[in-house]
N, C-alpha and C positions, 0 to 999 in steps of 0.2 A: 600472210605470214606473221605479222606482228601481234597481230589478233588473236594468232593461235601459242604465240609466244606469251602476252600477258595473260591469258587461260592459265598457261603452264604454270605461271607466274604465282595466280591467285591460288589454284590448287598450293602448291610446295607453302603459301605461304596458312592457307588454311589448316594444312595437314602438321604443319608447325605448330601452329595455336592450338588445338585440338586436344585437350586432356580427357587420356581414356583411363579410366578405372576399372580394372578387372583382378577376378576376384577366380581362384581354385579352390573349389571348398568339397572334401571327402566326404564319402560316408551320405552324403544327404541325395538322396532321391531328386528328378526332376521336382520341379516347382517354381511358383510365382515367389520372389521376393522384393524385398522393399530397401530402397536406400532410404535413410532417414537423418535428419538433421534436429542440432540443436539452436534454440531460438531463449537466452536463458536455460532454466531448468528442464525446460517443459522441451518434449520431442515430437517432431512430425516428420510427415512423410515427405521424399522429397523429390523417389523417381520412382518405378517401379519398371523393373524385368523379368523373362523367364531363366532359370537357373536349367541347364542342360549340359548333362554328362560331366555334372562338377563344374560347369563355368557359366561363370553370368559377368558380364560389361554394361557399364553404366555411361552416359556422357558428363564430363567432370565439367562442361562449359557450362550448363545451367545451375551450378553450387556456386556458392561464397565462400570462402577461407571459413574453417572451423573446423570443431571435432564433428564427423561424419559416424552412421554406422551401417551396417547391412544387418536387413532383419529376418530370420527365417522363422517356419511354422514353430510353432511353440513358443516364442518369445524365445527364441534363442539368438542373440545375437554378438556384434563384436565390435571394435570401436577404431578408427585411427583417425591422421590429420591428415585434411586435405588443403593446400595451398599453390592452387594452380600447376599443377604437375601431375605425369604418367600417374599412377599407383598400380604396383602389380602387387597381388597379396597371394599367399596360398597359405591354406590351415586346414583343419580335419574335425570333425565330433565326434569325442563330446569335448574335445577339449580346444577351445575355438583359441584362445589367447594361448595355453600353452604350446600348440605344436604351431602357433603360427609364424610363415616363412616371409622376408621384406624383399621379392625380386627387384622390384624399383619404386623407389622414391626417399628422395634423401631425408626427408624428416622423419619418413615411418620409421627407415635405419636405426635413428634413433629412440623415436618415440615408444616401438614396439616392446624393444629390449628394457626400457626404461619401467616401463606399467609391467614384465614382466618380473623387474626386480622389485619395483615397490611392493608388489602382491604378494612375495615370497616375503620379504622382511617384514610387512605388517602380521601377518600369518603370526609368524614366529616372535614380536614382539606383545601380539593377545597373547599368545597362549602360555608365553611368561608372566605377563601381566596375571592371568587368570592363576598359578600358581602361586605367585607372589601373594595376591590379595588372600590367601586361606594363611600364610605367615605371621608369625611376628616378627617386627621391627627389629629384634635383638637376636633371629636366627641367624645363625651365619649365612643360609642357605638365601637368606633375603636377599644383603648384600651382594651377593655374589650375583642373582638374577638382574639385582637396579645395576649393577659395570656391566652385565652382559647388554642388557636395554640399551644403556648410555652407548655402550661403542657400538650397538646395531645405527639406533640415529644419528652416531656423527656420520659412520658409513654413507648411509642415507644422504645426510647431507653433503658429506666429500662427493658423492656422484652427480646430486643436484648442482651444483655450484662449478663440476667441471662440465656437463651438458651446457649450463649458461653460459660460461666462456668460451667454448670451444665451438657453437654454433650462435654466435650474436646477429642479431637479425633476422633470425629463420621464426617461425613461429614458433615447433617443440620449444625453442628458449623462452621465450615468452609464458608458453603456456607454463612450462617447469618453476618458473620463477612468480609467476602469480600463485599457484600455490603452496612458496612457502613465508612463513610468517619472517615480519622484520624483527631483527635481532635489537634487544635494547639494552644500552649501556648501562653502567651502574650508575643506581642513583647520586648525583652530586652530595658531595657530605660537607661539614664548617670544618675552621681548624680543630677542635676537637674530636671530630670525627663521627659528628650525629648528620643524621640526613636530614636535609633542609627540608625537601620537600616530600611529605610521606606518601604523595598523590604521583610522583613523577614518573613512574614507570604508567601508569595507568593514559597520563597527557602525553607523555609520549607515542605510545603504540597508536594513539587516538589519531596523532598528529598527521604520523608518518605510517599509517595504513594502508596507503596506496603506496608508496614507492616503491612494491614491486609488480605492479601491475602498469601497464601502456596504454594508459585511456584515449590513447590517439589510436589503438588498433582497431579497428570493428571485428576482427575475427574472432576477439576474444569474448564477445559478446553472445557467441556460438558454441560457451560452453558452460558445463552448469558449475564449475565451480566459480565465475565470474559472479553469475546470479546467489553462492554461496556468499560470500565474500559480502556484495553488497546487502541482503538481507539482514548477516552480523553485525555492518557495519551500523545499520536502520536499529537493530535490534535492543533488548533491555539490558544489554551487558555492555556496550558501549555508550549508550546516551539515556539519559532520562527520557520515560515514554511520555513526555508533556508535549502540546501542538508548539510553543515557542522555541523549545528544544530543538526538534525534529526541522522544523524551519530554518531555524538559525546553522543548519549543518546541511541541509538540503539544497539552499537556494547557491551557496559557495558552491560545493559538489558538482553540481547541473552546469551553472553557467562556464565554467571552465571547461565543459566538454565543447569539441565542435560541431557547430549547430550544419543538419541536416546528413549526422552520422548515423549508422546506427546503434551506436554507443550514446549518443542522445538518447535517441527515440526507445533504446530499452531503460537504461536509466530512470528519465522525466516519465516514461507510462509507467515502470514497476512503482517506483514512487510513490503517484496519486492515486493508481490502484490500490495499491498495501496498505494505505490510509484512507483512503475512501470505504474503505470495507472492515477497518478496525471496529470493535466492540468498545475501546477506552474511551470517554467522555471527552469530548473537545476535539478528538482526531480530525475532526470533518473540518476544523479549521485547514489542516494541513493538505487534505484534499482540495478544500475550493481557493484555498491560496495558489495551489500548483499549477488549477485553472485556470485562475487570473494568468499567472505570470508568464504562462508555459503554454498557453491554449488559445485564451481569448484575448490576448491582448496583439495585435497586427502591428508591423512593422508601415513605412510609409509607402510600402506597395501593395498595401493591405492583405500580406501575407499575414499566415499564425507559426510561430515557430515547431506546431504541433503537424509536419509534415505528411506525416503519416494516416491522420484524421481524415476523412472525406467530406465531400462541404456539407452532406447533408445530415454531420453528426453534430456541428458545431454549433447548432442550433439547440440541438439539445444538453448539452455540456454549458452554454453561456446562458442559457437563458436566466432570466432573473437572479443574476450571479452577485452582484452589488447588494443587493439586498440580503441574501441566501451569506454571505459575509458577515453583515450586520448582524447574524445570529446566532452566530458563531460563541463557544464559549469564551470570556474574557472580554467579549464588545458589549457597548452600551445600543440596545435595538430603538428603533424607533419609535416614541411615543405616542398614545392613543387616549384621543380624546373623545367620548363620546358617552348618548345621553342616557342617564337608568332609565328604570323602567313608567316611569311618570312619562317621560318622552318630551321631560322639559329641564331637568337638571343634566348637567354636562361633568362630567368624571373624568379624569386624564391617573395616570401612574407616576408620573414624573415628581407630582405633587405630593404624592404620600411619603411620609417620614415615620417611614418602618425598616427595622432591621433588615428584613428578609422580605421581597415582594414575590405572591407569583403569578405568574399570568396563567391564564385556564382560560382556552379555547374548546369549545363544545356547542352540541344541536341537540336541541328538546326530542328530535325524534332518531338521534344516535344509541342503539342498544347498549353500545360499552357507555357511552355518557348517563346512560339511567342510570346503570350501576356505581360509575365511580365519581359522579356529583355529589352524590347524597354524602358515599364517606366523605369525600372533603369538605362537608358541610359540619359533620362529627369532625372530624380534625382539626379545622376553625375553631369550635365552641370548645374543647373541650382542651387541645392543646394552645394554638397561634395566638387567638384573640388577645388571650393576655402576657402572649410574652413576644409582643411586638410585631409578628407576621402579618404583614396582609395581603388578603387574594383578592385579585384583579380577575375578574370574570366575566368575557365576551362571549356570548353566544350568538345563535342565528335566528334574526327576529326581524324577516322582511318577510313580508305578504300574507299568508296563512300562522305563516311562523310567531308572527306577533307574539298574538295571544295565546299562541302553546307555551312559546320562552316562559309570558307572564303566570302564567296558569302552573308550569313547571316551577317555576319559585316558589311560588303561594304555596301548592300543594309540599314541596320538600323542607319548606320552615328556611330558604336560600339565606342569611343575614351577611355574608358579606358582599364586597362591592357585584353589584352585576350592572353590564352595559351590554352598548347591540349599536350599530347600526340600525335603526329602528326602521319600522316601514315606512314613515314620513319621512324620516330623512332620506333612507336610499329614492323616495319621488323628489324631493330636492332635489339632492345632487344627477338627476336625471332630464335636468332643465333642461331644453334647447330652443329655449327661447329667444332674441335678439338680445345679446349681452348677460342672457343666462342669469339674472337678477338674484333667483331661488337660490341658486348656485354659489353664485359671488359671495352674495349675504350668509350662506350657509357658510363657506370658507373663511369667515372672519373670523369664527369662533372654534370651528375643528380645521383640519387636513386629507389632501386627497390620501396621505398616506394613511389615515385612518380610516376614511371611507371606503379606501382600498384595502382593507386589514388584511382580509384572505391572502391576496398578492405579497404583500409588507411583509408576513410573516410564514409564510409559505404554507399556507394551511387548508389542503386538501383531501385530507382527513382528520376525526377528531375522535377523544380528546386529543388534546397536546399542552403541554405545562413546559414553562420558560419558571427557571429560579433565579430571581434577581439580587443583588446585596445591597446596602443603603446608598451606594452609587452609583447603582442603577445598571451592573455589569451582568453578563448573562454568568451565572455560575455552576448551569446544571439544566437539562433540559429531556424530554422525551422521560421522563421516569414516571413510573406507578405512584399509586396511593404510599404501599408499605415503604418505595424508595426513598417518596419524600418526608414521611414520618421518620426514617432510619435518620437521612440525611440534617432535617432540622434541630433533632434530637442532639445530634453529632456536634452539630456546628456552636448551639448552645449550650455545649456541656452539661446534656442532660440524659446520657445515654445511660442511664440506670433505669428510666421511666419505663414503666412497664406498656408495651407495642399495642394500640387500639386494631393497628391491622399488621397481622403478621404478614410476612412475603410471601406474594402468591406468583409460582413460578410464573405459569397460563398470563396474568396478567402481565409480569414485568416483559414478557414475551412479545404481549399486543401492542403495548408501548415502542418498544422498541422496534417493531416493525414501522412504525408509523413516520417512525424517523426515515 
């Protein structure tokens, strides 16, 4: 008897928890459709059922809090909120939002009606808009459409701001109120009456950007205007696109969220993503900084804060990441010591006192390296040499390679510096002798971080060119011939000189892949 009492028990209490989503939708034929979710911007799929005689049911136990949609043949589809609750929907085609009915669920109540009125006043504030803009300013017909605008958006806003008060805590409030923008005061003025600060409106909105967004929700993270917001936020209109910049607003940003959310976990990945994948120079600082900080670095249960990663990507994400750092534009990289082509003189960069250093990694038997050695060898004589540049040039010259390296000099007329891990030295540094003698005595004079160059500077394919300044900071890196003649030109205020190599797309192309 008790037995079949706690049954009854577990039923009533299952059939309690149990959020069913169902959905009457006219006019559409049987069919397979798709419930689908938002993850950010980006949408996937999240259940799929058969839609029969106008009705399809989903289980709402396997979703998260967020904007939800159903998707039918044609990409037609429709959108509301799900937050643990019934939803009973019915609507029709073609018109899926307009004739759609809220049987139950207290947020859609709202939310439906909401995106129904937004949609009608945007509608009608283009299509003034687009009248307007064929105007002039001093038509009366102008004015009269800028007060009709103005009292469409207070409208707008009167309804936004009573949705937020009148359902505080629910999501719809939430979602309403992240997207709209925060209101900024007038700028502070002196006793005179001039504004102190001409930048204040701009630090402001910067500041307080997020106050109408709940970075403690994760459901918000389920919709794309969330993923809007933070992109602008990332974006050239509120920060300079520099890696110090981007940092300096990233790492505040990140840490104040709670760690193993997933408002972290989209946050810290859009992040390093968005910057890992940038085309502007020096980004990749911004990427492998996220890495360190947000990835590889383990707490004292040797976790990584990067939850979501699985073990065996971590490996690839951390690997040589300390060094991959150091090369980053703005750091000073590691210096290299080692011997030209005699295979008895030892060469280091550190030691040169030149304006503008660059380092040129390359192999004798690299197709793109035949080609873009020689011009930097014209670039050298004919621009650098005498106006204080110099190029530091390592190539690959173990075993057979030797005397290609040397042979490739000779024949290309090479005059500035060339060095190599030479083939005597990599049988040096390959002692394993008792106490490694070869070795020891080898390291008196160079570094494993030079013998290790490939590793040091991440170079597994070539060419690859690092632009240094007289303090030896990285200032430019992965660029062509053309880039680096546009670039030097630039920096010594000699951009009138006529270009030995104009920009070749193809090239700047191969470059930049290399990176």
């Amino acid at each position: 008897m008790k037995k079949g009492l706690l049954l009854l028990a577990l039923l009533f209490v299952f059939s309690v928890n149990a959020q069913k989503l169902s959905f009457k939708i006219e006019n559409q034929k049987d069919t397979t459709v798709h419930l689908i979710k938002y993850f950010g911007k980006k949408l996937y799929y999240a259940d799929t059922a058969e839609l029969k005689n106008g009705r399809v049911e989903f289980d709402g136990r396997k979703q998260v809090p967020g904007i939800l949609g159903v998707l039918l043949p044609g990409q037609k589809y429709f959108e509301f909120i799900y937050n643990n609750e019934d939803i009973s929907l019915q609507t029709s085609l073609p018109d899926l939002i307009g004739s759609m009915k809220v049987l139950k669920s207290q947020e859609n109540k709202v939310f439906i009606p909401y995106i129904k009125f937004i949609g009608s006043n945007k509608s009608q504030v283009n299509q003034m808009g687009k009248q307007r803009s064929t105007m002039s300013k001093a038509d009366p017909k102008y004015q009269e459409l800028t007060e009709k605008i103005e009292s469409i958006n207070k409208n707008v806003k009167d309804y936004q701001d009573n949705i937020i008060e009148t359902n505080k805590g629910k999501l719809v409030s939430k979602i309403v109120k992240m997207s709209m923008d925060i209101e900024v005061p007038e700028s502070p003025r002196d006793e005179n009456g001039n504004i102190i600060d001409s930048n204040f409106t701009f630090k402001y909105y910067r500041k307080h950007y997020w106050d109408n967004v709940d970075l403690t929700d994760d459901a918000l993270v389920n919709n794309p205007v969330f993923h809007n917001k933070l992109e602008y936020y990332f974006g050239d209109r509120m920060m300079v696109q520099h890696w110090d910049s981007i940092i300096a607003f990233a790492f505040p940003f990140c840490d104040q969220l709670a760690p193993n959310s997933r408002m972290f976990e989209y946050c810290v990945g859009w992040i390093t993503s968005n910057f890992g994948k940038s085309k502007i120079m020096g980004m990749d600082k911004v990427y492998l900084e996220m890495l360190n900080r947000y990835y590889c670095t383990k707490n004292a249960q040797g976790e990584s804060p990067a939850f979501w990663v699985s073990d065996d990507k971590f490996e690839d994400l951390c690997d040589n990441l300390e060094n991959k750092i150091k090369l980053t534009v703005g750091s000073v990289p590691p210096n290299l010591i080692l011997r030209d082509t005699t295979d008895q003189n030892w060469r280091d960069f550190y030691s040169l006192d030149a304006e503008y250093t660059v380092l040129y990694f390359w192999d004798p038997e690299c197709g793109h390296c035949k080609k873009t050695t020689p011009k930097l060898e014209t670039l050298y004589q004919e621009k650098f040499k005498d106006r204080n540049v110099e190029i530091f040039s390592v190539g690959k010259a173990v075993g057979e390679d030797f005397e290609k390296w040397k042979k490739f000099i000779r024949d290309n007329n090479m005059t500035f510096i060339n060095v190599a891990v030479t083939d005597n030295m990599y049988n040096e540094a390959q002692d394993n002798s008792n106490g490694q003698e070869k070795l020891m005595k080898l390291l008196q004079t160079t570094t494993l971080a030079s013998l290790n160059y490939q590793n040091t500077y991440d170079i597994f394919s070539t060419p690859k060119v690092f632009v240094l300044d007289k303090d030896k900071r990285i200032i430019a890196k992965s660029i062509s011939i053309s880039q680096l003649e546009e670039m030097i030109d630039r920096l010594q205020g000699k951009e009138e000189l006529p270009k030995l190599f104009p920009p070749d797309p193809e090239e700047d192309a191969q470059m930049q892949k290399k990176e």
